[in-house]
C-alpha positions as CSV (number, residue, x, y, z in Angstrom):
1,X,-19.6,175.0,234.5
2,X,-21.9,174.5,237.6
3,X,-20.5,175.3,241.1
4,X,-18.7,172.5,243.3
5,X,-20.3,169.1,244.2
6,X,-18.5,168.1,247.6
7,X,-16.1,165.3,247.0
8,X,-16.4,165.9,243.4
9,X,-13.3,166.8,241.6
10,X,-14.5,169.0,238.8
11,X,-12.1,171.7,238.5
12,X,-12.4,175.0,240.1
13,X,-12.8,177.8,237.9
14,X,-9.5,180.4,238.2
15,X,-9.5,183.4,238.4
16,X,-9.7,185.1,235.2
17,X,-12.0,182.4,234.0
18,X,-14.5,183.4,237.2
19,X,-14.2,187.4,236.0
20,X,-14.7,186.6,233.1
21,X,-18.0,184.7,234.1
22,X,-18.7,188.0,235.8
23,X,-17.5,190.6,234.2
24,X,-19.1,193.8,236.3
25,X,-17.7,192.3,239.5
26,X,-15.0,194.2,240.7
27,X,-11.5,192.3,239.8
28,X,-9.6,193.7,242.7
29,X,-12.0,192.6,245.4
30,X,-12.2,188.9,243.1
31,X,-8.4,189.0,244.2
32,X,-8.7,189.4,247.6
33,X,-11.2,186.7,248.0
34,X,-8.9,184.4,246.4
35,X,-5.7,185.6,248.1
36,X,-7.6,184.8,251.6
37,X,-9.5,181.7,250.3
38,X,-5.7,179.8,248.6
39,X,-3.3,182.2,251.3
40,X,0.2,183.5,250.6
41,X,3.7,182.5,250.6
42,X,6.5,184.6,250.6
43,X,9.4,184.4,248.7
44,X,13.1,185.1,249.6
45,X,12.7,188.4,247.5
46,X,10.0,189.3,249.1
47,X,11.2,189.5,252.6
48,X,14.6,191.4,251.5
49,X,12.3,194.3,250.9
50,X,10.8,193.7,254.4
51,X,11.8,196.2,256.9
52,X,10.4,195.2,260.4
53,X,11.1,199.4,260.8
54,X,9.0,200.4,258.9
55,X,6.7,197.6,258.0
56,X,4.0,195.8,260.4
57,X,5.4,192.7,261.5
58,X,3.0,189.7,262.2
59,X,2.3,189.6,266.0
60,X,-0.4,188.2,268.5
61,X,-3.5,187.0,267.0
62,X,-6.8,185.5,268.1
63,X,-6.8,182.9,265.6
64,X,-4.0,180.7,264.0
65,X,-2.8,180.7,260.8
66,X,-2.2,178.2,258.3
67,X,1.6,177.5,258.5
68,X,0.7,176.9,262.3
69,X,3.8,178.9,263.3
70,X,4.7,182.4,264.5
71,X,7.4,183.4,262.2
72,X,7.4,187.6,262.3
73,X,6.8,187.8,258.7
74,X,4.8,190.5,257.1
75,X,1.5,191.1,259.1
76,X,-0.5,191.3,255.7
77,X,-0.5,193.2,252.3
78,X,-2.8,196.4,250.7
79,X,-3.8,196.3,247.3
80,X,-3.2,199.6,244.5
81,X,-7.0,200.6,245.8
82,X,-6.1,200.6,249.2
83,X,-8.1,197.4,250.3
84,X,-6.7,195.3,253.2
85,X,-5.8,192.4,252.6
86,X,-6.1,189.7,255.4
87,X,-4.2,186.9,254.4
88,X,-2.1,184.1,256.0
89,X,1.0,182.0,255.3
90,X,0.2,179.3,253.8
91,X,2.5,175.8,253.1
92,X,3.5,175.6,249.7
93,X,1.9,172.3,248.9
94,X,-1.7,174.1,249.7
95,X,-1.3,175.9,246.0
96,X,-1.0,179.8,247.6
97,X,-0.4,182.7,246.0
98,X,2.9,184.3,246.1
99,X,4.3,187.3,247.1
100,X,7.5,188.2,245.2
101,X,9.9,191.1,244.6
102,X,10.2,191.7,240.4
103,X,11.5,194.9,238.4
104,X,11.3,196.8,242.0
105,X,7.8,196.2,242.7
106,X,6.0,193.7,245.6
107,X,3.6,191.3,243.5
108,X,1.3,188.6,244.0
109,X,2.1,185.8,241.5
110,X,-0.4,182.9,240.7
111,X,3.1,180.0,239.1
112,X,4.9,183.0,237.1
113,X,2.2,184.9,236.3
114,X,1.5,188.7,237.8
115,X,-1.2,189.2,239.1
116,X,-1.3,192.4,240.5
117,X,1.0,195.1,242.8
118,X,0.6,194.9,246.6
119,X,2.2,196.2,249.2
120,X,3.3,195.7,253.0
121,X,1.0,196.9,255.8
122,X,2.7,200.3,257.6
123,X,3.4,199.9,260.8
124,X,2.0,201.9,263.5
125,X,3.9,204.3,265.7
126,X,2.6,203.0,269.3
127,X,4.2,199.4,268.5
128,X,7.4,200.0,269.7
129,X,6.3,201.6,273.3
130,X,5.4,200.3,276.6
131,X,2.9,200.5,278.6
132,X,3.1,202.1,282.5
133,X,3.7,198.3,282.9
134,X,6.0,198.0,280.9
135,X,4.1,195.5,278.7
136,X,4.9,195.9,274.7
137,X,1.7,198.0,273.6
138,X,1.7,195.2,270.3
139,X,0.8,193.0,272.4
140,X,-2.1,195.1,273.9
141,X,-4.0,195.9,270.7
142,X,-2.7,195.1,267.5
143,X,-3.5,197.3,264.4
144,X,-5.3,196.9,260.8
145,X,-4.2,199.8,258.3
146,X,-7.2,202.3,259.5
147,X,-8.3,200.1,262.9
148,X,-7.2,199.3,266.2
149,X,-8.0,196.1,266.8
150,X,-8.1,194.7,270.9
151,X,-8.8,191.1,271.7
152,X,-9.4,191.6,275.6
153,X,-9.4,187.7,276.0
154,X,-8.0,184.8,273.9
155,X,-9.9,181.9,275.8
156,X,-13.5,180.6,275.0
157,X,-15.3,179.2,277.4
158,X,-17.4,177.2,275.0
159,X,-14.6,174.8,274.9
160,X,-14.5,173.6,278.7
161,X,-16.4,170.7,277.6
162,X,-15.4,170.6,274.1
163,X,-17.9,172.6,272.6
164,X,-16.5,174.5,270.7
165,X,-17.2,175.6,267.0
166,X,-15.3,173.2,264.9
167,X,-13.2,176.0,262.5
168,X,-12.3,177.4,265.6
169,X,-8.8,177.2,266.7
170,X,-9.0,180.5,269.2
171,X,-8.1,178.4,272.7
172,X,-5.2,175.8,271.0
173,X,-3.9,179.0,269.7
174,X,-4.0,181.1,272.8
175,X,-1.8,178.3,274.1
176,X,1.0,178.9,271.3
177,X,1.3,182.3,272.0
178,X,1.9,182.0,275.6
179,X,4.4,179.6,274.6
180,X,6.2,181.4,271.9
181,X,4.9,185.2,272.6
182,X,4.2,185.4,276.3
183,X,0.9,186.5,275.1
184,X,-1.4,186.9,278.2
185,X,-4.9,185.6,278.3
186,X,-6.6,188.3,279.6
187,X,-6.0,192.2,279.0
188,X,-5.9,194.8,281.8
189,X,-8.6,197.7,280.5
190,X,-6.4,200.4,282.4
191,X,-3.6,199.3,280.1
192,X,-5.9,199.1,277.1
193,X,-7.1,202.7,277.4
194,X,-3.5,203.7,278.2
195,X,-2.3,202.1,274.7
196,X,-5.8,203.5,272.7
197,X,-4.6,207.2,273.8
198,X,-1.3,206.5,272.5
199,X,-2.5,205.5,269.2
200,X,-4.6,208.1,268.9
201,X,-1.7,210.4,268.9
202,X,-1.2,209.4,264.8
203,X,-2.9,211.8,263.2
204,X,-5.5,210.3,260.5
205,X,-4.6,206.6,260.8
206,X,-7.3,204.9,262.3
207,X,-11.3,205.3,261.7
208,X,-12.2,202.9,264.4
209,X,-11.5,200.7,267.0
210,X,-12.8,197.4,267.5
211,X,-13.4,194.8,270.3
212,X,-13.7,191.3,269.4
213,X,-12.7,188.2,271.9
214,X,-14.3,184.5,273.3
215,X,-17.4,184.0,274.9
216,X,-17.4,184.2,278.7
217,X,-20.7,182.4,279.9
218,X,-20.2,183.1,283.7
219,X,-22.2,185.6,286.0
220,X,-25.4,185.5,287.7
221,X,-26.9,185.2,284.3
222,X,-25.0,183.8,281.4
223,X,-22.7,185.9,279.8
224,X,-22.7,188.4,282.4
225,X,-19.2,188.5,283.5
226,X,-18.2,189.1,279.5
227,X,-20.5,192.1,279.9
228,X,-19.2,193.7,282.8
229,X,-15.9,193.1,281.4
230,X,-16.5,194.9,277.9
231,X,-17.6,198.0,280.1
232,X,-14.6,198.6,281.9
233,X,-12.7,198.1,278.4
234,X,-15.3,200.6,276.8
235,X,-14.9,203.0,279.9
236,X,-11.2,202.9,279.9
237,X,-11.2,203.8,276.2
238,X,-13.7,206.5,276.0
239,X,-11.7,209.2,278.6
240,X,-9.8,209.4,275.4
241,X,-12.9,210.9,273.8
242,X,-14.1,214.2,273.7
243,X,-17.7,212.7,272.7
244,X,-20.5,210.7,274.6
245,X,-20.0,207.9,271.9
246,X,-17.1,207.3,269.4
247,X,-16.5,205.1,266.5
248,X,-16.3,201.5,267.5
249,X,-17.5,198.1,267.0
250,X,-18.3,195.3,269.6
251,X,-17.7,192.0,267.9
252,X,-19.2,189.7,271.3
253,X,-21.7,187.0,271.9
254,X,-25.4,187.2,271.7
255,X,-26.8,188.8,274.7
256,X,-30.2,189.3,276.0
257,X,-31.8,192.8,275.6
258,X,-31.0,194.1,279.5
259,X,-27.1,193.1,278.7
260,X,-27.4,194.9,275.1
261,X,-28.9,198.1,277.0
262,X,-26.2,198.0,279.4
263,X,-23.8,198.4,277.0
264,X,-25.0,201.0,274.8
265,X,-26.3,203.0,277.7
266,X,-22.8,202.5,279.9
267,X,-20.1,203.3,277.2
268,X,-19.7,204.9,273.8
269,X,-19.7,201.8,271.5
270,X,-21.5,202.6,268.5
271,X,-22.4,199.4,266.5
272,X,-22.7,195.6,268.0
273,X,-22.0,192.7,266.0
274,X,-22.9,188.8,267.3
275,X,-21.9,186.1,264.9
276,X,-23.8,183.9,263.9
277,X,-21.4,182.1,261.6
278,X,-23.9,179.1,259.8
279,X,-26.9,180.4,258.5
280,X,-28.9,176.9,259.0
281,X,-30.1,175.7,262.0
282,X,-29.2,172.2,261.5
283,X,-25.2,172.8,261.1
284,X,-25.2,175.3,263.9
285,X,-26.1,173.1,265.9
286,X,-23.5,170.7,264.7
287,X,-20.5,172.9,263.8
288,X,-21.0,175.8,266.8
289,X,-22.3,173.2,269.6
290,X,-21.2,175.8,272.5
291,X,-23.8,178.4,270.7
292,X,-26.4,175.8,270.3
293,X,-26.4,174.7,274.5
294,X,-26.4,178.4,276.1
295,X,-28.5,180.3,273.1
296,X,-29.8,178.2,270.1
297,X,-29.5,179.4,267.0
298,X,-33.6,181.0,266.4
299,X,-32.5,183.2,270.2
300,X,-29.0,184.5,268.4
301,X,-31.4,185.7,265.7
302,X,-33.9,187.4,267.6
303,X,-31.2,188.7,269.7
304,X,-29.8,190.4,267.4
305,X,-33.1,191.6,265.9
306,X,-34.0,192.9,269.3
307,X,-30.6,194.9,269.3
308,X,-31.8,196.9,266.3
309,X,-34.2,198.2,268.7
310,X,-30.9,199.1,270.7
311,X,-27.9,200.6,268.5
312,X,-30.3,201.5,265.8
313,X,-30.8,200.1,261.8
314,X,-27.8,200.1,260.2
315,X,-25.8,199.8,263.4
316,X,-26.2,195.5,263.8
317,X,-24.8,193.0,262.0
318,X,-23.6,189.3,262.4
319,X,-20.9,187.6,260.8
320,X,-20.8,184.1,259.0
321,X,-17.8,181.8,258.3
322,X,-19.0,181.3,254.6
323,X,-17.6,177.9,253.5
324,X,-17.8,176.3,256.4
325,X,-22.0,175.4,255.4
326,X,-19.6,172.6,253.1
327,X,-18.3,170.4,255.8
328,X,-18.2,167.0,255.5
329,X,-19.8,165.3,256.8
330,X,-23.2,166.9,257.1
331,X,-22.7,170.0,255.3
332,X,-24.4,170.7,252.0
333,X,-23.3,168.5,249.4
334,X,-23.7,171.1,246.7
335,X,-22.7,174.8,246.2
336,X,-25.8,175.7,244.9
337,X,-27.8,174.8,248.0
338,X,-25.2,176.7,249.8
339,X,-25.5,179.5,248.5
340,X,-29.4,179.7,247.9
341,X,-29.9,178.8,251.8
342,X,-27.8,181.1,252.7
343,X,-29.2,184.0,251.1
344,X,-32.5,183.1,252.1
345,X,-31.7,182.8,255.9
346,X,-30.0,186.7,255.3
347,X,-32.4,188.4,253.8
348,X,-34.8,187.3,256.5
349,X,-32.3,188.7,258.9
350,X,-32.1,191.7,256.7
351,X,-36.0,192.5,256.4
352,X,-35.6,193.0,260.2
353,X,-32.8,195.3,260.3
354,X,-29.8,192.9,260.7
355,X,-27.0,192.9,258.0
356,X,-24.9,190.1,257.4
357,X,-21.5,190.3,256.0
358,X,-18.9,187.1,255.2
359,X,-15.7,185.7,256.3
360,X,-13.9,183.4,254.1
361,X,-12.9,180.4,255.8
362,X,-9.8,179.2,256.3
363,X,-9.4,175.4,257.8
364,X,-6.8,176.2,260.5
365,X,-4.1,173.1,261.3
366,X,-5.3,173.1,265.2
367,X,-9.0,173.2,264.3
368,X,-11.1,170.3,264.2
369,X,-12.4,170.9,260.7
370,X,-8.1,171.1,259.9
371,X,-8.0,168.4,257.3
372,X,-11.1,170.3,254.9
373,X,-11.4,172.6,251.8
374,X,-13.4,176.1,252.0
375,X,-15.4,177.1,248.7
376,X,-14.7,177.7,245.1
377,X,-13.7,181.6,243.6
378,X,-17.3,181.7,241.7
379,X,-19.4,180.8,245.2
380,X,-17.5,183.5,246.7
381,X,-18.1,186.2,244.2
382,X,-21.8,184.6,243.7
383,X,-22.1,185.1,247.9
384,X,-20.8,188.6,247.9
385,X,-22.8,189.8,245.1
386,X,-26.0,188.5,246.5
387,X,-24.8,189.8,250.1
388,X,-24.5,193.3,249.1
389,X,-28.0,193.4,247.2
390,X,-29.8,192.1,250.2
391,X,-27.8,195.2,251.7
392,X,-28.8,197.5,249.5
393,X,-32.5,196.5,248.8
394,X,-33.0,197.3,252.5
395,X,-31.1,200.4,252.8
396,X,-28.6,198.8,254.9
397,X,-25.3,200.5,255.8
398,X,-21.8,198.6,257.5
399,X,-20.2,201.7,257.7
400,X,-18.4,200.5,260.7
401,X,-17.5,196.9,259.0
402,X,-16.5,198.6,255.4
403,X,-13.1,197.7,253.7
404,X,-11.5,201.0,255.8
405,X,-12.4,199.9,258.8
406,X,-12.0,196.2,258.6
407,X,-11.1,194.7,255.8
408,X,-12.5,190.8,256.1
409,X,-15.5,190.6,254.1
410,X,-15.1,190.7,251.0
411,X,-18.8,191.8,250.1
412,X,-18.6,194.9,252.1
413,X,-16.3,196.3,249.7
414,X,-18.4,196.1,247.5
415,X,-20.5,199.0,249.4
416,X,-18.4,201.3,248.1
417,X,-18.4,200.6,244.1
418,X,-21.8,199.0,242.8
């Protein structure tokens, strides 16, 4: 069976009919792609073995999820292997998985079958402090199993005249939150380094900390208010430090090379990631139209080629939204051409130093692409595959965006097994 036609209903292959089309890739990361490419429900059973106490609830966010609500369920589930899973609730009618309570074991079911053990995400020991402000630290930076996670702002400014990427949901969400959560825009960097030290105080839970938030294009030139910014938040975080540099990962816009110095040479962040998220010129400009006016899609590339020359091979990587190449209208009709573009447009990142690494996407409900489908199981497993061999035939590392540390792309587990 040949991969998807858009707005052809062939059937998707499942699961075990995809392994079984690939037998040497790794089942356990096949069901992680699938559990974030269909999403989760959770049953009644579930949740009685759900102990907010001791379990991580789900809490502030930069993006939406698929249920559109903020219900403290379970903030996500870890597989036997100790992958993170990042998965979100999904409607019943959108055919998710489900996570269920049988014979005193947490499972993911596909209708009644068992598909494997999971369980609930522990939750960290700063989450029920304060800060000197008396601001709930969870609500400062929020945690991944092994990785502190800190959105500094929730707002884009891409979308002040509605340019902004079209899977994106970052600034309808932001509003939510500060409806429902009382989730501030912006984050103070004294109270930020204040809640990093506390966390740090768990001894052996987190191998990194990472920045990510929207693009800011104020300052004298563009984007340099988002810089200054990050280096007070880097500053504030590194008295915790002992070292000139520490483990951490800037997930920020593309800047120019004297912005890109500025950071490396004014804090300890270690590794710089811009995404990119389309690899094709043509649906950048159309699905990230913010990008397009203040960078263009050949400058983010040859930004981030001249940041190699910054934080070092190995040390750069962008980040693409795979699935979202599909769109309707003007996306590519055909898996195939997908994936073959895609690939292309990676290694030729790759050859100069650059690593790419995937997201699945997931249409939110207050995005504009809301009402689409991401792509089938096998172009998944086809993109990770071919991902991690680009990796790998140029001696690429993502030690800082490995399944430990983050836990979203799906072809950087695969660093550790093939």
């Amino acid at each position: 069976m040949a991969l998807r036609q858009t707005g052809i209903l062939d059937r998707d292959l499942t699961l075990d009919e995809v392994l079984e089309k690939f037998p040497e890739f790794p089942r356990l990361v096949a069901i992680k792609i699938d559990a974030q490419r269909r999403g989760v429900r959770y049953s009644d059973r579930a949740l009685t073995v759900f102990n907010p106490q001791i379990h991580q609830v789900r809490g502030a966010a930069l993006f939406g999820s698929r249920d559109d609500q903020l219900t403290p369920l379970p903030e996500s589930l870890l597989l036997r292997d100790g992958t993170t899973l990042l998965t979100d609730p999904t409607p019943a009618e959108l055919n998710p998985y489900v996570v269920d309570y049988l014979g005193d074991k947490l499972v993911l079911l596909d209708g009644d079958k068992v598909i494997e053990e999971v369980e609930y995400w522990p939750k960290p020991s700063f989450y029920d402090k304060l800060t000197s402000k008396g601001k709930p630290m969870e609500f400062v930076v929020t945690a991944r199993p092994q990785r502190l996670q800190i959105m500094p702002s929730s707002y884009c400014h891409f979308w002040e005249n509605d340019n902004g990427c079209k899977y994106c949901d970052i600034v309808n969400h932001l509003k939510h939150q500060r409806t429902g959560l009382g989730v501030h825009p912006r984050l103070n960097p004294q109270e930020v380094g204040e809640v990093v030290g506390e966390a740090l105080k768990q001894p052996g839970r987190y191998s990194s900390i990472t920045l990510t938030a929207g693009s800011d294009t104020r300052g004298v030139e563009p984007f340099d208010e988002e810089v200054n910014y990050y280096i007070k938040l880097l500053q504030a975080i590194g008295q915790y430090f002992n070292t000139p540099k520490f483990p951490s990962q800037l997930i920020a816009t593309a800047f120019n090379e004297k912005q890109l110095e500025r950071l490396y040479n004014e804090t300890g962040v270690m590794s710089y990631t811009a995404d990119i998220e389309v690899l094709n010129e043509r649906l950048f400009d159309w699905i990230c139209p913010g990008k397009a006016e203040w960078i263009g899609y050949q400058e983010w590339k040859n930004r981030l080629v001249r940041a190699v020359g910054i934080f070092g091979k190995g040390n750069v990587n962008t980040g693409i939204v795979s699935g979202v190449e599909l769109a309707r209208p003007y996306g590519f009709t055909k898996e195939e051409d997908a994936l073959k573009a895609t690939l292309e447009e990676a290694e030729d990142l790759a050859e100069k130093g650059v690593s790419t690494v995937y997201m699945v996407w997931i249409p939110r409900p207050q995005s504009e692409f809301h009402d689409q489908h991401n792509a089938s199981l096998e172009y998944y497993v086809r993109l990770a595959t071919g991902l991690d061999s680009i990796r790998r035939k140029y001696s690429l590392g993502i030690d800082f965006d490995d399944y430990r540390r983050c836990g979203n792309h799906p072809d950087g587990d695969l660093s550790r097994i093939w």
